[in-house]
PyMOL Python script that loads the backbone (N, CA, C, O; Angstrom):
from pymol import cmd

cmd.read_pdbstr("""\
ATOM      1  N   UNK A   1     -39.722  71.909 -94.357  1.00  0.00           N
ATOM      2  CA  UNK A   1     -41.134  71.595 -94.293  1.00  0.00           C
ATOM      3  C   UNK A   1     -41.517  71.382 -92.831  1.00  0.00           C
ATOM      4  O   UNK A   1     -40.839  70.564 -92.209  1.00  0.00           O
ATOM      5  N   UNK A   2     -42.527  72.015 -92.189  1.00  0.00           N
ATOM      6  CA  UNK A   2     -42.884  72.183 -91.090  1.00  0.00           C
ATOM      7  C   UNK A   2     -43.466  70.573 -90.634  1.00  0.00           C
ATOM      8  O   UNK A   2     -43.481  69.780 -91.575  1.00  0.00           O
ATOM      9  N   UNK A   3     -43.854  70.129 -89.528  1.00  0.00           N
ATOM     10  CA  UNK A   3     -44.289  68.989 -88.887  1.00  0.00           C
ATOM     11  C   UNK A   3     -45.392  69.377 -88.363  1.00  0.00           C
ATOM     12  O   UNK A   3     -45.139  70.242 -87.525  1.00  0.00           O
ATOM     13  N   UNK A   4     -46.580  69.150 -88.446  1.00  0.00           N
ATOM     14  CA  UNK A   4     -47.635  69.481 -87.368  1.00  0.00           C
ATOM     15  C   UNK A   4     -47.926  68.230 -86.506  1.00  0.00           C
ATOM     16  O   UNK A   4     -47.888  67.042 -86.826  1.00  0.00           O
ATOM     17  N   UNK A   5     -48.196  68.758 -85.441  1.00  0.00           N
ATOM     18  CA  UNK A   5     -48.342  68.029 -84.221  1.00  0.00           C
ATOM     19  C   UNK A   5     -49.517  67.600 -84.145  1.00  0.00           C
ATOM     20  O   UNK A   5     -50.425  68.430 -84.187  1.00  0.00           O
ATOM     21  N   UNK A   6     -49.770  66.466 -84.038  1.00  0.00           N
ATOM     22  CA  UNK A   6     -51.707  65.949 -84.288  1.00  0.00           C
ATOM     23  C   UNK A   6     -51.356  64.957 -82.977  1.00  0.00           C
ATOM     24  O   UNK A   6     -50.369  64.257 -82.747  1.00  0.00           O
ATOM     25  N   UNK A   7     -52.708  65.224 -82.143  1.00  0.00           N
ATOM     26  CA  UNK A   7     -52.838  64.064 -81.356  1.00  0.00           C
ATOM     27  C   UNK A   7     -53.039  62.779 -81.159  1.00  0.00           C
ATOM     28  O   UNK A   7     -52.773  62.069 -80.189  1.00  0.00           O
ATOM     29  N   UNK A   8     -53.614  62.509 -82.330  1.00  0.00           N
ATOM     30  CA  UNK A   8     -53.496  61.185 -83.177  1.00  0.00           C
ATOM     31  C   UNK A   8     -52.102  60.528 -83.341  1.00  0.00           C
ATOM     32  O   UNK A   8     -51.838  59.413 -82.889  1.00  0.00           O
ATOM     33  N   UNK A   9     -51.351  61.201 -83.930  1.00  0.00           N
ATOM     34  CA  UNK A   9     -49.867  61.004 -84.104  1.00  0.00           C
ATOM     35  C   UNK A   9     -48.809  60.722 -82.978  1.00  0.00           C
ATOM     36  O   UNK A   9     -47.766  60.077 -83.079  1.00  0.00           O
ATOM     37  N   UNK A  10     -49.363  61.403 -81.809  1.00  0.00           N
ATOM     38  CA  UNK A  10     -48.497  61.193 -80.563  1.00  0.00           C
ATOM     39  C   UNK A  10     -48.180  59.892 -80.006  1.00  0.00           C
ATOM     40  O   UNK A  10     -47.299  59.734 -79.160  1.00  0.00           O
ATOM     41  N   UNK A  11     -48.958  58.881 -80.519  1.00  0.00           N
ATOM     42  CA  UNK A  11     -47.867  58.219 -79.403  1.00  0.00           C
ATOM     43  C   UNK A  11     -46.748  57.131 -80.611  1.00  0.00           C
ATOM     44  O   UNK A  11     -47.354  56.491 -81.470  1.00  0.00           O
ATOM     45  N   UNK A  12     -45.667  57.056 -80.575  1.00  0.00           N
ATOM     46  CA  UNK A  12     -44.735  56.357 -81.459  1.00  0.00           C
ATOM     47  C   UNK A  12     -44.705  55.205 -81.989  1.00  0.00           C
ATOM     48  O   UNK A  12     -43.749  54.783 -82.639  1.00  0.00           O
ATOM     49  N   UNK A  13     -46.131  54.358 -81.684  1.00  0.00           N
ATOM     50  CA  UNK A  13     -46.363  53.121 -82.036  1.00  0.00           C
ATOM     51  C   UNK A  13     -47.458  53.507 -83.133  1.00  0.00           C
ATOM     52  O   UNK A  13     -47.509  52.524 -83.872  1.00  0.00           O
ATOM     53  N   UNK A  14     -48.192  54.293 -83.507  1.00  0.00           N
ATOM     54  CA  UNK A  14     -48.898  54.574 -84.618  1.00  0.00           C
ATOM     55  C   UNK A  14     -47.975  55.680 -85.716  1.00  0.00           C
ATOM     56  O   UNK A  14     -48.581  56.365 -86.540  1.00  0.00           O
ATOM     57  N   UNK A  15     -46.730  55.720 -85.605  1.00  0.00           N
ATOM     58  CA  UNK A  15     -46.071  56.415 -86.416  1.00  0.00           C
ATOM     59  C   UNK A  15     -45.467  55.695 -86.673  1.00  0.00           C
ATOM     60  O   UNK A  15     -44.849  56.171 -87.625  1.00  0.00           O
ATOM     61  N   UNK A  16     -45.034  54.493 -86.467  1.00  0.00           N
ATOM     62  CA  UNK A  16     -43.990  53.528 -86.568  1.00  0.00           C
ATOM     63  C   UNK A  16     -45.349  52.641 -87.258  1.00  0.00           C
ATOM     64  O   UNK A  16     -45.148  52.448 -88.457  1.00  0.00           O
ATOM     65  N   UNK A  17     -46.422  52.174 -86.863  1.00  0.00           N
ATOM     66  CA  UNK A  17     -47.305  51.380 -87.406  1.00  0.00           C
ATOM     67  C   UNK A  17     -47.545  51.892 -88.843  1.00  0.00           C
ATOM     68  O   UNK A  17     -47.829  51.011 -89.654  1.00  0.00           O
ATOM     69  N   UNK A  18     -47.477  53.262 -89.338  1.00  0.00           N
ATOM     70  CA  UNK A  18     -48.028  53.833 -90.359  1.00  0.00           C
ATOM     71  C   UNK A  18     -46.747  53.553 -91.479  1.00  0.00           C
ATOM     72  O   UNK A  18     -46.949  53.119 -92.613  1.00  0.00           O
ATOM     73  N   UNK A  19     -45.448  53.874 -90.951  1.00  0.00           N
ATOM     74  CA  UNK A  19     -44.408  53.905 -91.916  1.00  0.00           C
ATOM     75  C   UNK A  19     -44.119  52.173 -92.319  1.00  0.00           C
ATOM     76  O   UNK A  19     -43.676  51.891 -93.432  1.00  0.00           O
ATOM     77  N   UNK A  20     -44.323  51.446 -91.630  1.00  0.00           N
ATOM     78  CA  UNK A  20     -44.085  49.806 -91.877  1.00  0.00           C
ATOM     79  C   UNK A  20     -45.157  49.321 -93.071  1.00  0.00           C
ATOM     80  O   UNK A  20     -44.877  48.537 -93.977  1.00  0.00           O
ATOM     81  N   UNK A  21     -46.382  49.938 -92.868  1.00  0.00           N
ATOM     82  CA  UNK A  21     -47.694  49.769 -93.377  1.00  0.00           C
ATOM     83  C   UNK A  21     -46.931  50.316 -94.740  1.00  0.00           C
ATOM     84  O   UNK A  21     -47.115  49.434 -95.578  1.00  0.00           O
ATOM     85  N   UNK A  22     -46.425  51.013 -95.122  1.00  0.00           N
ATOM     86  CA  UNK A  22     -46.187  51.979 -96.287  1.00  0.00           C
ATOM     87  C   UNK A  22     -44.886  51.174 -97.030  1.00  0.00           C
ATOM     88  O   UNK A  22     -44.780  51.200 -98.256  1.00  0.00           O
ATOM     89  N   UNK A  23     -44.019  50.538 -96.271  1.00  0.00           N
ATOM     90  CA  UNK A  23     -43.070  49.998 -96.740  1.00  0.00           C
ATOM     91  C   UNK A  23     -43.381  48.137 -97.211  1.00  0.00           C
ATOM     92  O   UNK A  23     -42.923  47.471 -98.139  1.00  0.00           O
ATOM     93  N   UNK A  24     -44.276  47.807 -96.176  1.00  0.00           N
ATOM     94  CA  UNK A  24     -45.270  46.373 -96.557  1.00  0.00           C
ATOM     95  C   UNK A  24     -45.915  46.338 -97.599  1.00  0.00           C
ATOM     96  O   UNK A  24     -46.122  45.294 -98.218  1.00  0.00           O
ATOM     97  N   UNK A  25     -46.332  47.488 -97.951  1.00  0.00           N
ATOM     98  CA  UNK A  25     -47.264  47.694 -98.980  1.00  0.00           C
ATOM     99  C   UNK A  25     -46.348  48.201-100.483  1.00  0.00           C
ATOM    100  O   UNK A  25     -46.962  48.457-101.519  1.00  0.00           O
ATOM    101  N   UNK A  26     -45.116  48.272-100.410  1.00  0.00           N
ATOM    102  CA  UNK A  26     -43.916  48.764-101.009  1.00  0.00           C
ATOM    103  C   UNK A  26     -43.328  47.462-101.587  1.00  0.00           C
ATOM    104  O   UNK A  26     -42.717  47.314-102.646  1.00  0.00           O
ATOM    105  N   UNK A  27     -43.613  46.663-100.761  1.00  0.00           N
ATOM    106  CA  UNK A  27     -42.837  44.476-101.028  1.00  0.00           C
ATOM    107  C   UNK A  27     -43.746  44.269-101.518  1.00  0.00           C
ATOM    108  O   UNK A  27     -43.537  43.941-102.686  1.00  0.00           O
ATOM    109  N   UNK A  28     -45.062  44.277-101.174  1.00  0.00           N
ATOM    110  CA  UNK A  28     -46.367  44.169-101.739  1.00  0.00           C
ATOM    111  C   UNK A  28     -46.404  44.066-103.134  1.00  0.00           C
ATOM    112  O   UNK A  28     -46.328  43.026-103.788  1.00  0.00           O
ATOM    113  N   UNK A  29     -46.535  45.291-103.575  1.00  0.00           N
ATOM    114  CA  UNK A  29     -46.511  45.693-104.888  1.00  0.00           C
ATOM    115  C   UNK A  29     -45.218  45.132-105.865  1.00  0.00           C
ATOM    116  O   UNK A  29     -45.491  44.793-107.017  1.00  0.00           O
ATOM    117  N   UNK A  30     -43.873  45.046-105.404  1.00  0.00           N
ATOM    118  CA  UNK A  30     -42.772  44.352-105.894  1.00  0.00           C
ATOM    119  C   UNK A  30     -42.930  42.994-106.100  1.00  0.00           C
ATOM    120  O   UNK A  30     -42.271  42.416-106.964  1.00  0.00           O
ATOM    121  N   UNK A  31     -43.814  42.363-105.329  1.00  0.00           N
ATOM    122  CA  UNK A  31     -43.193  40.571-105.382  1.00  0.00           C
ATOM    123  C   UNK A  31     -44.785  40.452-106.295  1.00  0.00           C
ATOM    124  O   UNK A  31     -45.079  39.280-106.531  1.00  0.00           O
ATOM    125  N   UNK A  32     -45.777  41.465-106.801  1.00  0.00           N
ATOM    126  CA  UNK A  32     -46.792  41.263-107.605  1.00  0.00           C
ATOM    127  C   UNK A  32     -46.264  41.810-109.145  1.00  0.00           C
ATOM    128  O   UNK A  32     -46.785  41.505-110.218  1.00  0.00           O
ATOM    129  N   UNK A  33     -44.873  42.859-108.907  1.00  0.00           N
ATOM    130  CA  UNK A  33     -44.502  42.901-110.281  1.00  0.00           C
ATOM    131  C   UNK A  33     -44.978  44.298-110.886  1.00  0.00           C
ATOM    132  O   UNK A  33     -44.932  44.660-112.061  1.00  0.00           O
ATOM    133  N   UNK A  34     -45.459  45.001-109.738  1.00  0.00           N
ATOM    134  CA  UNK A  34     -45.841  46.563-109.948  1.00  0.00           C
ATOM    135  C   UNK A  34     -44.881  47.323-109.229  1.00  0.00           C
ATOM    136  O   UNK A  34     -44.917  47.837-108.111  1.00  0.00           O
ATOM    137  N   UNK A  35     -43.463  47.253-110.680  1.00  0.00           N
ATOM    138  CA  UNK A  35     -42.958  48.540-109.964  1.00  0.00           C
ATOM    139  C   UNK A  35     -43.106  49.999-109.411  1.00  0.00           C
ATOM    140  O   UNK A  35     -42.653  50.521-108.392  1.00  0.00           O
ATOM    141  N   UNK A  36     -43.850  50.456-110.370  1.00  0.00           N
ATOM    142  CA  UNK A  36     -43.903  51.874-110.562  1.00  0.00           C
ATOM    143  C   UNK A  36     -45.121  52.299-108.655  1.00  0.00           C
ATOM    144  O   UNK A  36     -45.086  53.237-107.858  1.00  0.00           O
ATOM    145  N   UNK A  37     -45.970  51.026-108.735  1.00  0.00           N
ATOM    146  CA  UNK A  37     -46.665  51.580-107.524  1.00  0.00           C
ATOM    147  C   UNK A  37     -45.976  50.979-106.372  1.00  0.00           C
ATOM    148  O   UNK A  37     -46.261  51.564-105.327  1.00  0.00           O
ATOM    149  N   UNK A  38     -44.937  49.727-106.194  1.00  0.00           N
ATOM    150  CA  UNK A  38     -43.771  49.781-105.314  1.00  0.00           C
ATOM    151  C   UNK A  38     -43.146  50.984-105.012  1.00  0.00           C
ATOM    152  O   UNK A  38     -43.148  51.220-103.804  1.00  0.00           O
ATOM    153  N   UNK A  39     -42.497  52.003-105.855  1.00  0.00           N
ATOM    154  CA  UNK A  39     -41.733  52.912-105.729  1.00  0.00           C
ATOM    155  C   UNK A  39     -42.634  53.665-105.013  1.00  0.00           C
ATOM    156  O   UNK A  39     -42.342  54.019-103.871  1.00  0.00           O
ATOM    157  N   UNK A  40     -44.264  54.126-105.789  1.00  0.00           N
ATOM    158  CA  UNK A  40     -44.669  55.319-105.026  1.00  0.00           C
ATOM    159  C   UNK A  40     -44.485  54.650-103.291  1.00  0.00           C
ATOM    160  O   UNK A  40     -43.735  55.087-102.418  1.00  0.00           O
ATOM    161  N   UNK A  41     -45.343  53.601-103.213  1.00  0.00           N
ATOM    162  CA  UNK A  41     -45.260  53.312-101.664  1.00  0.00           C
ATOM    163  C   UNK A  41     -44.232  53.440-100.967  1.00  0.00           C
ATOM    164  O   UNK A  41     -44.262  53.994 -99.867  1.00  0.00           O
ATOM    165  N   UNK A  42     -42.986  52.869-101.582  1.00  0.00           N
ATOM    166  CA  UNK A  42     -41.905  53.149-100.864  1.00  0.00           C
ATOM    167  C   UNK A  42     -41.639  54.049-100.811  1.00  0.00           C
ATOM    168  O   UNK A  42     -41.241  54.185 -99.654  1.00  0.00           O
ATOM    169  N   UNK A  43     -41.475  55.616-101.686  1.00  0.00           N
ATOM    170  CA  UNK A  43     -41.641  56.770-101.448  1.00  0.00           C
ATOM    171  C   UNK A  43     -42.406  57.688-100.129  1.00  0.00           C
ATOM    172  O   UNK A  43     -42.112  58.545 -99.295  1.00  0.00           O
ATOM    173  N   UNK A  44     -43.570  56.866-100.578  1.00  0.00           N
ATOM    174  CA  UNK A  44     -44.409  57.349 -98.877  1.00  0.00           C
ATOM    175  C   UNK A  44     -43.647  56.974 -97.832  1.00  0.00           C
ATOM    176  O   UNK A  44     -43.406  57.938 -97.105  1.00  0.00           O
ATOM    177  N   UNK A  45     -42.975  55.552 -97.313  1.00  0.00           N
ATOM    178  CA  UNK A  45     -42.386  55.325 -96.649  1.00  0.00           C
ATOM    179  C   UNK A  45     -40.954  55.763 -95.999  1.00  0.00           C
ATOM    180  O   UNK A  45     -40.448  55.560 -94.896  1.00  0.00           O
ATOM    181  N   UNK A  46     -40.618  56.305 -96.919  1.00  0.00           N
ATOM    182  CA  UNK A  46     -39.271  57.222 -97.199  1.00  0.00           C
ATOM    183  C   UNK A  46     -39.518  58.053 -96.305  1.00  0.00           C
ATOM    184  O   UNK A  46     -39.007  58.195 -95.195  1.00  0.00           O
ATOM    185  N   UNK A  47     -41.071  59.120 -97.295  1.00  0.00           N
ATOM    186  CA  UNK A  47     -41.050  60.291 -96.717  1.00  0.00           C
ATOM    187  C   UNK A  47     -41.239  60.266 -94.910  1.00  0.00           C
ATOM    188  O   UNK A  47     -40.612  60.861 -94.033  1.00  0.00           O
ATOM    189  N   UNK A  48     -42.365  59.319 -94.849  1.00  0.00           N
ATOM    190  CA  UNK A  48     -43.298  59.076 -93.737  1.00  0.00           C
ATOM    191  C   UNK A  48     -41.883  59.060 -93.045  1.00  0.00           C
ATOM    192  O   UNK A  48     -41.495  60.137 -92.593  1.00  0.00           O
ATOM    193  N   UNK A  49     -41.223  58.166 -92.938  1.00  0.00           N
ATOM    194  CA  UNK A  49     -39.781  57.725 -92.063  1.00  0.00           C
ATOM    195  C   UNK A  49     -39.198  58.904 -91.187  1.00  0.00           C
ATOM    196  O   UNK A  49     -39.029  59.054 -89.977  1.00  0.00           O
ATOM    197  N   UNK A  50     -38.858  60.019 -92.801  1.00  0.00           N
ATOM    198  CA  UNK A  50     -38.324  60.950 -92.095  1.00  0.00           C
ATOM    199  C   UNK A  50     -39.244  62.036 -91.625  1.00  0.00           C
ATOM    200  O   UNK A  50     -38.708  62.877 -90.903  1.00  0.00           O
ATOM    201  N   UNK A  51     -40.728  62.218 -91.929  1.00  0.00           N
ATOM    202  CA  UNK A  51     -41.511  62.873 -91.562  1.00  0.00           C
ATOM    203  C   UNK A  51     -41.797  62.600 -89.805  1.00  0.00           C
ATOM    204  O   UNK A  51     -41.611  63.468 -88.952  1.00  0.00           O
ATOM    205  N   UNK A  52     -42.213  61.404 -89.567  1.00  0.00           N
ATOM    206  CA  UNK A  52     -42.993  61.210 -88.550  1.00  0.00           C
ATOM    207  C   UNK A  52     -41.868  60.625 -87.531  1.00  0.00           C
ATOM    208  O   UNK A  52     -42.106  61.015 -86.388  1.00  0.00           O
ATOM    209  N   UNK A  53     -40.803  59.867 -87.606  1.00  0.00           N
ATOM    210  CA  UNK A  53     -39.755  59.293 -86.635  1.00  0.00           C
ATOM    211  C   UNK A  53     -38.560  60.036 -86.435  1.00  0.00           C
ATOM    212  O   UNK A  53     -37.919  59.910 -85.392  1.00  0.00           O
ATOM    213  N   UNK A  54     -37.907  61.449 -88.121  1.00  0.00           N
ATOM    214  CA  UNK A  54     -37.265  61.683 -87.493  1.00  0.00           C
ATOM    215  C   UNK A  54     -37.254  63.283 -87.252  1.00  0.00           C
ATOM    216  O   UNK A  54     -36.379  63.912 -86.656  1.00  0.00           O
ATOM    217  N   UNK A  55     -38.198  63.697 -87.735  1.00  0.00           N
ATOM    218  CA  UNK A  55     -38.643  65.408 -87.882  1.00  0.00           C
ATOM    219  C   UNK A  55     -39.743  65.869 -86.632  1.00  0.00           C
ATOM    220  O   UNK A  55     -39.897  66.977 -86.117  1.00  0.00           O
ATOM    221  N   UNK A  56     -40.426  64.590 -86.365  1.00  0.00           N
ATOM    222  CA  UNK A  56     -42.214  64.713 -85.434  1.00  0.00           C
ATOM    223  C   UNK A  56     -41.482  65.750 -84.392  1.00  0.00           C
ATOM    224  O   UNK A  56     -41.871  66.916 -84.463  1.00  0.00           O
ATOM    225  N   UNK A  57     -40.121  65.340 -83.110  1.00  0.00           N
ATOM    226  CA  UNK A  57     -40.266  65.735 -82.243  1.00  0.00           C
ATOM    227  C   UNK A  57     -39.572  67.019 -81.376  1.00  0.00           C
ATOM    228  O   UNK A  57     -39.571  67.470 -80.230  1.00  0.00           O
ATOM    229  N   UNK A  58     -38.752  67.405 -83.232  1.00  0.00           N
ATOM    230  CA  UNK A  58     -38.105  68.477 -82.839  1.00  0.00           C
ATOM    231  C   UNK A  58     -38.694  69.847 -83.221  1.00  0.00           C
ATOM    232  O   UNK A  58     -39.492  70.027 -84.141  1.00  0.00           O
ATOM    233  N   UNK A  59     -38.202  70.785 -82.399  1.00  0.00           N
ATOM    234  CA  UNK A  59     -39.168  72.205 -82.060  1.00  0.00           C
ATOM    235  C   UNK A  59     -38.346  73.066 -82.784  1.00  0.00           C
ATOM    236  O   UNK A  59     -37.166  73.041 -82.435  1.00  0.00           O
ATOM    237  N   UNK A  60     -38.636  73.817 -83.692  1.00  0.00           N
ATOM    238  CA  UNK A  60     -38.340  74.864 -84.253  1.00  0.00           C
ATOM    239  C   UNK A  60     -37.146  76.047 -83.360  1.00  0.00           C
ATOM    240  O   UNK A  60     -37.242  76.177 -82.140  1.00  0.00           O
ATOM    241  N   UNK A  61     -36.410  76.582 -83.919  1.00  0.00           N
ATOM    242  CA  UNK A  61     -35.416  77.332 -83.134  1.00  0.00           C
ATOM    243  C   UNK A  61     -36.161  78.871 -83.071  1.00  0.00           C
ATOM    244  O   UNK A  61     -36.777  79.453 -83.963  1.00  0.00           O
ATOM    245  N   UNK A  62     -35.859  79.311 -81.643  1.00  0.00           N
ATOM    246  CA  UNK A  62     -36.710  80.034 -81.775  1.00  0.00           C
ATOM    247  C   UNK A  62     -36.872  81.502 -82.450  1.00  0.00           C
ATOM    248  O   UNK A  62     -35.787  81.767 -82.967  1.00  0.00           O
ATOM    249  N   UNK A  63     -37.635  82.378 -82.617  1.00  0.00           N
ATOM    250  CA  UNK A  63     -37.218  83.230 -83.704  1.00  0.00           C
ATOM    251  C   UNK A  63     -36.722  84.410 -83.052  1.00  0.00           C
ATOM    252  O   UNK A  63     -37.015  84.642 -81.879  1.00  0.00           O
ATOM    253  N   UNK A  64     -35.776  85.398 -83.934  1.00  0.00           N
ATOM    254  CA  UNK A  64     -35.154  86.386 -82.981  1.00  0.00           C
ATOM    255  C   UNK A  64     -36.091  87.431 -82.972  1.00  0.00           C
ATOM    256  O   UNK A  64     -36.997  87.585 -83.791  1.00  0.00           O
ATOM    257  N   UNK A  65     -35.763  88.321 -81.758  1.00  0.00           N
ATOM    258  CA  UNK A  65     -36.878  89.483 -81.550  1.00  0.00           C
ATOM    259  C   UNK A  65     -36.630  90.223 -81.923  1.00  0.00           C
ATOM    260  O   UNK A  65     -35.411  90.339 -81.801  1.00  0.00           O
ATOM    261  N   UNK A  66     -37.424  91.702 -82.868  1.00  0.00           N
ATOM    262  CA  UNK A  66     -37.751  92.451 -83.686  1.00  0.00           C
ATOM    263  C   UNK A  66     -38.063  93.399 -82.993  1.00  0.00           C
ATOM    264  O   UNK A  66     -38.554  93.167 -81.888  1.00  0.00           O
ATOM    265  N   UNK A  67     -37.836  94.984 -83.510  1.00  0.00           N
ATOM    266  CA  UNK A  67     -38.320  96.359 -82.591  1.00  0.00           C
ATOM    267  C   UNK A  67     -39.865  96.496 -82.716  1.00  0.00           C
ATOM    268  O   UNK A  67     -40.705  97.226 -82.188  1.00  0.00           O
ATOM    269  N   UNK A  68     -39.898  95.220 -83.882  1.00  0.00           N
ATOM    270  CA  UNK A  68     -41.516  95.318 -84.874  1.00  0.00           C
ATOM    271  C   UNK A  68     -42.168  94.487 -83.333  1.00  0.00           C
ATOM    272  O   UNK A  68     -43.329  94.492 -82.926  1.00  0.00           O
ATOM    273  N   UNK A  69     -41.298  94.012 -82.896  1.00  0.00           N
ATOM    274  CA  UNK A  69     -42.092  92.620 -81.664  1.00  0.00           C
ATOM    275  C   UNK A  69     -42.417  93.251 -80.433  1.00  0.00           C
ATOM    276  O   UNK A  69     -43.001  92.771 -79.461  1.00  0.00           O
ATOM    277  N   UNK A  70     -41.811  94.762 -80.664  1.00  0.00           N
ATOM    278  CA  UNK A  70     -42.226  95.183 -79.371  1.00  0.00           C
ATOM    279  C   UNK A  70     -43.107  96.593 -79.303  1.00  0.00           C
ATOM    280  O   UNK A  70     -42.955  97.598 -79.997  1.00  0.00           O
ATOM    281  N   UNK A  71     -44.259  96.303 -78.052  1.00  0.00           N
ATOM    282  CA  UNK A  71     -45.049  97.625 -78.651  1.00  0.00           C
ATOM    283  C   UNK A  71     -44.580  98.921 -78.047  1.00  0.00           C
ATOM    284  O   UNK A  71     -45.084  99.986 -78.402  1.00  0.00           O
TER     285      UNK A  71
END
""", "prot")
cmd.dss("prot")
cmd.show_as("cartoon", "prot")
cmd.util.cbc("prot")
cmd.orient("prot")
């Protein structure tokens, strides 16, 4: 799954602010006794984790060149 790069997203304290938010909101829902919407949150948090801290900053390998690539 691809990562898009948003400028919003760039600096590591609002990607880190977003995934905590998701996992707070994950205890949240647990210590009120709503599992099922604990899990989704923590799910987001999961994903978010590995989406945004550990996928955001790596670059795709690059692709090999084709006779199609050349005119």
């Amino acid at each position: 799954m691809a990562v898009q790069q948003s400028q919003f997203l760039n600096p590591l304290w609002r990607r880190v602010a977003i995934v905590a938010f998701c996992f707070i909101w994950s205890a949240f829902e647990f210590w009120n006794g709503e599992a099922f919407w604990g899990v989704i949150a923590g799910g987001m948090g999961i994903y978010g984790a590995w989406m945004y801290l550990y996928e955001y900053n790596k670059t795709p390998p690059p692709a090999a060149k084709t006779d199609e690539d050349n005119p």
